[in-house]
Backbone as XML, in Angstrom:
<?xml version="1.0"?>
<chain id="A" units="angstrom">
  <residue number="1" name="UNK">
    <atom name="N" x="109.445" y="104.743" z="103.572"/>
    <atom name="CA" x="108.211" y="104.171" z="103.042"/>
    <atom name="C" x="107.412" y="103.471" z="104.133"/>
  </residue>
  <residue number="2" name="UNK">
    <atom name="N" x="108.147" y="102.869" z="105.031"/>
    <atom name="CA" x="107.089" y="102.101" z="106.141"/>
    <atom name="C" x="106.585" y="102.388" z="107.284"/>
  </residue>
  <residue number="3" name="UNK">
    <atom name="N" x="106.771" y="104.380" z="107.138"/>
    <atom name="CA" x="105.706" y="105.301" z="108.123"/>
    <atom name="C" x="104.522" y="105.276" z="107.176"/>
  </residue>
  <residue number="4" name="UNK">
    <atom name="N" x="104.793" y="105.650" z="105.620"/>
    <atom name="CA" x="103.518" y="105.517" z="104.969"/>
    <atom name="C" x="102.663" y="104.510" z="104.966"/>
  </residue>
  <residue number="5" name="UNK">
    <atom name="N" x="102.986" y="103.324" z="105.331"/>
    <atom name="CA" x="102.227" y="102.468" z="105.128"/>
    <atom name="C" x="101.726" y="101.914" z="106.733"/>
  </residue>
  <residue number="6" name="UNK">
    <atom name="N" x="102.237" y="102.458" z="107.350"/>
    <atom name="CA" x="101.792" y="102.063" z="108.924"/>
    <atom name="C" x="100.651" y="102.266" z="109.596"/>
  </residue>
  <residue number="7" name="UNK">
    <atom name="N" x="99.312" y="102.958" z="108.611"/>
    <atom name="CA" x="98.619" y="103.367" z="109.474"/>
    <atom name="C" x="97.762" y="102.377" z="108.297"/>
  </residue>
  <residue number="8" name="UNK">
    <atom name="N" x="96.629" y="101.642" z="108.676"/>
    <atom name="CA" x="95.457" y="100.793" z="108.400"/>
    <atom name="C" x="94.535" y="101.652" z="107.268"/>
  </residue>
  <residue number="9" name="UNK">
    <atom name="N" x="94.295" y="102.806" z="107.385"/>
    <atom name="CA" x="93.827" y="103.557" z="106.599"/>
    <atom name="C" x="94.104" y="103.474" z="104.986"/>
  </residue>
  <residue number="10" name="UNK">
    <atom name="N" x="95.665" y="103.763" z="105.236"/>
    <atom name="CA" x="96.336" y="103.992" z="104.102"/>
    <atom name="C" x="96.820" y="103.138" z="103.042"/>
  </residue>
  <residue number="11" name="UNK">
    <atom name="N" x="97.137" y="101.636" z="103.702"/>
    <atom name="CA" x="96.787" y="100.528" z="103.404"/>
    <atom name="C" x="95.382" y="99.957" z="102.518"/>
  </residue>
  <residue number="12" name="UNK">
    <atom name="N" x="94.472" y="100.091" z="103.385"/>
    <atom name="CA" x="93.055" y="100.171" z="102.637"/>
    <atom name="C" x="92.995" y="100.968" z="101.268"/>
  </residue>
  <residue number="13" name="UNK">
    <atom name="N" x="93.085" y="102.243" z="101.485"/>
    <atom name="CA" x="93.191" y="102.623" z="100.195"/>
    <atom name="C" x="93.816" y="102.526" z="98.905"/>
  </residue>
  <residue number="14" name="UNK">
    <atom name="N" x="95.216" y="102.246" z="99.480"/>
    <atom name="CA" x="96.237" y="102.080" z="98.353"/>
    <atom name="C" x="95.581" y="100.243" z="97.885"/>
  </residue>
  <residue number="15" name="UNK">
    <atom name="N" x="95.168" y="99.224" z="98.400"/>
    <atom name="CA" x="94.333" y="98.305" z="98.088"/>
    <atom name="C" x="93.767" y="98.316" z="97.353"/>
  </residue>
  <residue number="16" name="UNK">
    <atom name="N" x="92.650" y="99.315" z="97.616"/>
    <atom name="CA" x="91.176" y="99.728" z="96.948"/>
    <atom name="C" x="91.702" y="99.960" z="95.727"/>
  </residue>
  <residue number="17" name="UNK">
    <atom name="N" x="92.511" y="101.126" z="95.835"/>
    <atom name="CA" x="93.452" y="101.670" z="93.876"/>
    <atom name="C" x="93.357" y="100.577" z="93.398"/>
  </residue>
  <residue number="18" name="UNK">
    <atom name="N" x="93.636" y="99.607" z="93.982"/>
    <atom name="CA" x="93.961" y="98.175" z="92.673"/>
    <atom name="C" x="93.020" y="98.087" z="91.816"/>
  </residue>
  <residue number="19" name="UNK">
    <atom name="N" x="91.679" y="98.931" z="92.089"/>
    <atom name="CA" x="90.423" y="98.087" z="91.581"/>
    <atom name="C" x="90.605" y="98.988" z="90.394"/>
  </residue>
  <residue number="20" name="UNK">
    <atom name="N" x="91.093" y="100.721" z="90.262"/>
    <atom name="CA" x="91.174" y="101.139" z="89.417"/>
    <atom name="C" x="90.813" y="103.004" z="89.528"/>
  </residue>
  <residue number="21" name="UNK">
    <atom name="N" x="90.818" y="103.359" z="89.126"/>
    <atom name="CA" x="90.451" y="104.855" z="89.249"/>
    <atom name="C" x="89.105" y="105.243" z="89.902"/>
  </residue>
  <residue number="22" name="UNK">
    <atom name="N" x="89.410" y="105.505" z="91.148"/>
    <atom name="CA" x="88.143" y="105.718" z="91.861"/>
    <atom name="C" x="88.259" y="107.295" z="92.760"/>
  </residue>
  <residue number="23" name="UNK">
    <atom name="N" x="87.064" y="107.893" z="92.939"/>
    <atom name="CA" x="86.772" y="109.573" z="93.017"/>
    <atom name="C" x="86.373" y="109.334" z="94.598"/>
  </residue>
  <residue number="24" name="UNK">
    <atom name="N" x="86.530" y="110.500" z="95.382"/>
    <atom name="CA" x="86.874" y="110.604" z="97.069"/>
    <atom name="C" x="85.032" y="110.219" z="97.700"/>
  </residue>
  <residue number="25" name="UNK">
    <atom name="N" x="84.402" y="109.966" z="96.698"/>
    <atom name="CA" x="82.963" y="109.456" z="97.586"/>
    <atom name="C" x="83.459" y="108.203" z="98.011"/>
  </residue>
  <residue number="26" name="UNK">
    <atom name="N" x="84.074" y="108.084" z="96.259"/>
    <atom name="CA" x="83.919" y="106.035" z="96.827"/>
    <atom name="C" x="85.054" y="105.687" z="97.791"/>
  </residue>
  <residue number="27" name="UNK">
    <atom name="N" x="85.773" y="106.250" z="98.169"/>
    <atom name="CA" x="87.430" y="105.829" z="98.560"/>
    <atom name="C" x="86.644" y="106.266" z="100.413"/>
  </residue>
  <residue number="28" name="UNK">
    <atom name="N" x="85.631" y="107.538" z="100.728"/>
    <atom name="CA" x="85.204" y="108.058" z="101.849"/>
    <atom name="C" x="84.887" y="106.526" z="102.378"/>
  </residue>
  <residue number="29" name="UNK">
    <atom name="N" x="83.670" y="106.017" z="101.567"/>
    <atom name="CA" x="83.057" y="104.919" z="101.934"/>
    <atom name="C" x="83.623" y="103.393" z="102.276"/>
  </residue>
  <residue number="30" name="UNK">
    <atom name="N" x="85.004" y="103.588" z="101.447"/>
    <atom name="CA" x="85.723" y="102.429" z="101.709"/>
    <atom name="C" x="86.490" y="102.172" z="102.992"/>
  </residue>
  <residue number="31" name="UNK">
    <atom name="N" x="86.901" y="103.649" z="103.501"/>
    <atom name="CA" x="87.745" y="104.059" z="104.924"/>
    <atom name="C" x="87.082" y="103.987" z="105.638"/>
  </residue>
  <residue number="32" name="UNK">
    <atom name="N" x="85.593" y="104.942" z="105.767"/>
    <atom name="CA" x="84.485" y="104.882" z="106.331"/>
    <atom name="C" x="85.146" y="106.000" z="107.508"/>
  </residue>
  <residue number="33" name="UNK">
    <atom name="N" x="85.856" y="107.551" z="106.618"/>
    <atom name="CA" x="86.599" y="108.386" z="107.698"/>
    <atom name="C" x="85.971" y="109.952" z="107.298"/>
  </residue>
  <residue number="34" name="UNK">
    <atom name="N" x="86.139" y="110.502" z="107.915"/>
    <atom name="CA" x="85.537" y="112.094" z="107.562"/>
    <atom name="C" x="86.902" y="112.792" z="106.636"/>
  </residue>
  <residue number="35" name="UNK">
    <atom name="N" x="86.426" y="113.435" z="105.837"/>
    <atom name="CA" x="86.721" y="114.694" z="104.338"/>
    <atom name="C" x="88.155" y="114.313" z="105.007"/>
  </residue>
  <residue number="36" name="UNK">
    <atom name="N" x="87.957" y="115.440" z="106.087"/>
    <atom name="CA" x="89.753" y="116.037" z="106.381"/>
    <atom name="C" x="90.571" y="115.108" z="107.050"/>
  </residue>
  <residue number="37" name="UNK">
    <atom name="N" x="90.157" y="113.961" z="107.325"/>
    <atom name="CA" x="90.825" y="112.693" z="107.383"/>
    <atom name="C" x="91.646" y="111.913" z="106.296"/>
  </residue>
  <residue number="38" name="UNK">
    <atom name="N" x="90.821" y="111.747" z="105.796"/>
    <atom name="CA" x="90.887" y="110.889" z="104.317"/>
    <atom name="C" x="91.638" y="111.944" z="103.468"/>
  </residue>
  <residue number="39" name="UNK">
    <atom name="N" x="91.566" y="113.121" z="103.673"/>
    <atom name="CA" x="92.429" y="114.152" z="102.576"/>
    <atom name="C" x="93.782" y="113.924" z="103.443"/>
  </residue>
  <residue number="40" name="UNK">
    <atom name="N" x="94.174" y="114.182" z="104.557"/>
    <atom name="CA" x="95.313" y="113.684" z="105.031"/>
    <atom name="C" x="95.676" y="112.459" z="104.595"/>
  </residue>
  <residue number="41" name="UNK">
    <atom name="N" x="95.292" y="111.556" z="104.361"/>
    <atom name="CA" x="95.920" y="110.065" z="104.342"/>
    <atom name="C" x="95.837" y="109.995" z="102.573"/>
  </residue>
  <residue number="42" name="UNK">
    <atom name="N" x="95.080" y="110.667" z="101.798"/>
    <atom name="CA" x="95.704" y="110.351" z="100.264"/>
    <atom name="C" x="96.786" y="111.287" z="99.817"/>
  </residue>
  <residue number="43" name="UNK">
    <atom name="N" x="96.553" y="112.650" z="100.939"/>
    <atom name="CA" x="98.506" y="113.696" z="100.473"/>
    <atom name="C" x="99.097" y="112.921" z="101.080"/>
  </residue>
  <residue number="44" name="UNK">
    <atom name="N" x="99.388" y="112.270" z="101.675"/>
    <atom name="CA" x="100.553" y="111.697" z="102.522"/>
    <atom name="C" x="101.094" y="110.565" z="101.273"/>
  </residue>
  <residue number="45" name="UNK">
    <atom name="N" x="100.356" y="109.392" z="100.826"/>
    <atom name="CA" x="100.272" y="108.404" z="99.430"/>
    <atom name="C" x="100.116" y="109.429" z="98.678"/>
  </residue>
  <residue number="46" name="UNK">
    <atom name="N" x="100.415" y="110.906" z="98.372"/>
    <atom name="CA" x="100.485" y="111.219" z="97.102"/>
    <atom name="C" x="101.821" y="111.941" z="96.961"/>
  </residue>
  <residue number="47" name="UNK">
    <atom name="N" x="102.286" y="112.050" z="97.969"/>
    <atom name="CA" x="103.735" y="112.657" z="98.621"/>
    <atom name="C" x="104.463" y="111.686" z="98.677"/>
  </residue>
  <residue number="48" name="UNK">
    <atom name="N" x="104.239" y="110.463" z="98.674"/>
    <atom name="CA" x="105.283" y="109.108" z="98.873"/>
    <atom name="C" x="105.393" y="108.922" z="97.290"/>
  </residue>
  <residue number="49" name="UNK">
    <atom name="N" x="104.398" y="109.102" z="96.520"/>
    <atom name="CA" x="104.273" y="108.982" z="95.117"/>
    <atom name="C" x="103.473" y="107.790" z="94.754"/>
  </residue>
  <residue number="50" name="UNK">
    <atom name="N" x="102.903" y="107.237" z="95.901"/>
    <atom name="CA" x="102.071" y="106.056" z="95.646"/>
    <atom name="C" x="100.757" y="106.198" z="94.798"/>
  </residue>
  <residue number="51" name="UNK">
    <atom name="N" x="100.384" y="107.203" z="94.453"/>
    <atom name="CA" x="99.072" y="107.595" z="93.757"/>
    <atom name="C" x="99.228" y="108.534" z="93.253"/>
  </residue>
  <residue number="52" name="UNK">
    <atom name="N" x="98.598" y="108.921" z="92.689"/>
    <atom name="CA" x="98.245" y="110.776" z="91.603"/>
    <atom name="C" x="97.022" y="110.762" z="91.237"/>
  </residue>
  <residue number="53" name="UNK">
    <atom name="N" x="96.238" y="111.799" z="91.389"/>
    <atom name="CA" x="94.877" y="112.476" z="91.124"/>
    <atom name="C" x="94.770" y="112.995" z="89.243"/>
  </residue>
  <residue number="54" name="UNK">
    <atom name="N" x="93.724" y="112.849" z="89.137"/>
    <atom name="CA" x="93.779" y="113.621" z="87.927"/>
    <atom name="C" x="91.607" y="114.184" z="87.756"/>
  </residue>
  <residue number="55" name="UNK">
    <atom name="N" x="91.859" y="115.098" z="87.662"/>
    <atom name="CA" x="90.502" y="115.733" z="87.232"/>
    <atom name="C" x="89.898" y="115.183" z="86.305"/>
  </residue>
  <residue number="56" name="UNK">
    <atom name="N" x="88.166" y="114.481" z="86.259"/>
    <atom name="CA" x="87.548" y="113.775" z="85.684"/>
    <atom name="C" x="86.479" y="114.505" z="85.669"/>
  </residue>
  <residue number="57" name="UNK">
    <atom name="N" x="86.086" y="115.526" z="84.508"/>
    <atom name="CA" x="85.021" y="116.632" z="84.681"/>
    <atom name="C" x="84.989" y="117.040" z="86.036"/>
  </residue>
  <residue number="58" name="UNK">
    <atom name="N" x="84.010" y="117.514" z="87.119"/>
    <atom name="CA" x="83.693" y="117.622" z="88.373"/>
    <atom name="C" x="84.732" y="117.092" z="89.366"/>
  </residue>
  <residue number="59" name="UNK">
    <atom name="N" x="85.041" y="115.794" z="89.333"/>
    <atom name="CA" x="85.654" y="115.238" z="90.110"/>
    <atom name="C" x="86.830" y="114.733" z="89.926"/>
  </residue>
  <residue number="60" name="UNK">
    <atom name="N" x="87.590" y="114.662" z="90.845"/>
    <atom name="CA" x="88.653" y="114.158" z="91.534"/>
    <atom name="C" x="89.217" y="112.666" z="91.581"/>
  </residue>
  <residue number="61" name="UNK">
    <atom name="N" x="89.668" y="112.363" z="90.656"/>
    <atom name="CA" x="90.202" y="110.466" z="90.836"/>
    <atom name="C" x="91.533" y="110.317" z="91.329"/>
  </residue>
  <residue number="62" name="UNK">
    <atom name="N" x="91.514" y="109.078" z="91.922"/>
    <atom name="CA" x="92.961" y="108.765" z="92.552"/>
    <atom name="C" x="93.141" y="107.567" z="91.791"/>
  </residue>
  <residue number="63" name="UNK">
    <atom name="N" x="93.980" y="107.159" z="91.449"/>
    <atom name="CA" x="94.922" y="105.952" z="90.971"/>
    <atom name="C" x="95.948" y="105.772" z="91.370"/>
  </residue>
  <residue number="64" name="UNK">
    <atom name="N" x="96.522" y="104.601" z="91.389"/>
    <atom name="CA" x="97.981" y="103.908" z="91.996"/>
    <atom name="C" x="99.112" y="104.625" z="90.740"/>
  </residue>
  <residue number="65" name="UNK">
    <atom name="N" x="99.930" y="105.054" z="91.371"/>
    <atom name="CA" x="101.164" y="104.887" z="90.287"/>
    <atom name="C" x="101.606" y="103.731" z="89.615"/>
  </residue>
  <residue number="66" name="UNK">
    <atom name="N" x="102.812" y="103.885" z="88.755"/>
    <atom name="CA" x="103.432" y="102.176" z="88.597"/>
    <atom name="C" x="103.818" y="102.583" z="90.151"/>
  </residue>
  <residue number="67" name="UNK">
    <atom name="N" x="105.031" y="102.777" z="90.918"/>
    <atom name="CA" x="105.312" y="102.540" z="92.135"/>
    <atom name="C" x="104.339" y="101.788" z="93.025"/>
  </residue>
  <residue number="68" name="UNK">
    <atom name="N" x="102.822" y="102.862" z="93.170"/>
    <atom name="CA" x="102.095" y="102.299" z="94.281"/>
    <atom name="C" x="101.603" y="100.583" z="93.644"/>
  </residue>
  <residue number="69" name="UNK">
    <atom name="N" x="101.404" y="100.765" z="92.320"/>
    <atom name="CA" x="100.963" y="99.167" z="91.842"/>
    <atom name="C" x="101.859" y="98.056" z="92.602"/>
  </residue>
  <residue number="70" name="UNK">
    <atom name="N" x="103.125" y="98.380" z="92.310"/>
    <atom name="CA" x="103.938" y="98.068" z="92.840"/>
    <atom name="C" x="104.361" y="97.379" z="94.629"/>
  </residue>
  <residue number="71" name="UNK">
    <atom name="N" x="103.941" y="98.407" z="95.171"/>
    <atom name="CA" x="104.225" y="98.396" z="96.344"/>
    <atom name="C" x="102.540" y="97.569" z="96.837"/>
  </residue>
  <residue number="72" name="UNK">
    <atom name="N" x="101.321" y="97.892" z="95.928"/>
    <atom name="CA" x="100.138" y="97.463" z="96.202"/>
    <atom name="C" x="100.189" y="95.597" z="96.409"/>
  </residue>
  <residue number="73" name="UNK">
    <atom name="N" x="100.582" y="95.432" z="94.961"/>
    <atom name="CA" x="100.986" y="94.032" z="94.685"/>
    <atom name="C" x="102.250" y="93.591" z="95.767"/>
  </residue>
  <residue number="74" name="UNK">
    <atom name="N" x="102.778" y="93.934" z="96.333"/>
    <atom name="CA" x="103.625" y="93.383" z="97.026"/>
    <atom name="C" x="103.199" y="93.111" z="98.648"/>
  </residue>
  <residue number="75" name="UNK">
    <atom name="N" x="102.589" y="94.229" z="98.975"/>
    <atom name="CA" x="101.648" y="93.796" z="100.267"/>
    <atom name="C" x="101.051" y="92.521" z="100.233"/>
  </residue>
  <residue number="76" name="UNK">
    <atom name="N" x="100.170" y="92.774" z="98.676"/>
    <atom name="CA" x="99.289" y="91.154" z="99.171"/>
    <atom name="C" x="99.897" y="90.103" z="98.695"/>
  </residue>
  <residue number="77" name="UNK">
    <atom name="N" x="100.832" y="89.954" z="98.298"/>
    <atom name="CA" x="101.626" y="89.004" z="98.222"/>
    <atom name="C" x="102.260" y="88.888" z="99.405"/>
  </residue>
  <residue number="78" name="UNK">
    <atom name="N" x="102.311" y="89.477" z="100.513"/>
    <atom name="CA" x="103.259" y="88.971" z="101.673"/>
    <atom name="C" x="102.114" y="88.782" z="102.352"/>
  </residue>
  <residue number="79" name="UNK">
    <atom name="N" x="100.684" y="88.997" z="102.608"/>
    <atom name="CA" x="99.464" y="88.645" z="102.568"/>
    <atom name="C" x="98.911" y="87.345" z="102.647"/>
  </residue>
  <residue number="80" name="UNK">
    <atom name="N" x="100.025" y="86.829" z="101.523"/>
    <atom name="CA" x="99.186" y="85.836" z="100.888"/>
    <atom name="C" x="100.212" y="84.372" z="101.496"/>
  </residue>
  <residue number="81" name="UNK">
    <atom name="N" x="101.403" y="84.631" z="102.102"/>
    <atom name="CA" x="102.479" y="84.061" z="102.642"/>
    <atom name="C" x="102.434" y="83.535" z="104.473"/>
  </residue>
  <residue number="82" name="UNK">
    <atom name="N" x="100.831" y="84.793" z="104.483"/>
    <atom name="CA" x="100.714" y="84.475" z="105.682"/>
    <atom name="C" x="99.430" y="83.576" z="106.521"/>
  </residue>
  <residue number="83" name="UNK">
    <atom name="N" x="98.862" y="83.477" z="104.984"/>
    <atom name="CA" x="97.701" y="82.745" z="105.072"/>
    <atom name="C" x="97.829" y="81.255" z="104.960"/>
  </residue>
</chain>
């Protein structure tokens, strides 16, 4: 689990999930990374099982699993230990 989470990117995103089901414009804008970037770094969190997609008419949403909630909430809680 703590190659998945080693890169700043991936972090950010699995974050962002907290807010709730969000589609690859808004998640682009949050990384601020190009398509085939950002598609690498949500298979990688979707291969760890930290997230799952589900088709929303047209588009594409990502959400946290329970796991990634999980693992989401626990980051910023060690976050929050260091502040």
């Amino acid at each position: 689990m703590h190659g998945v989470l080693s890169d700043p990117v991936r972090l950010r995103l699995l974050l962002a999930l907290r807010e709730g089901r969000l589609c690859v414009c808004v998640l682009r804008e949050i990384v601020s990374c190009p398509d085939t970037r950002l598609s690498y770094h949500l298979s990688i969190l979707r291969r760890a099982r930290l997230i799952s997609s589900a088709r929303d008419g047209s588009y594409l949403r990502y959400c946290l699993t329970s796991e990634g909630r999980i693992v989401a909430d626990g980051i910023l809680k060690e976050a929050g230990k260091g502040a």
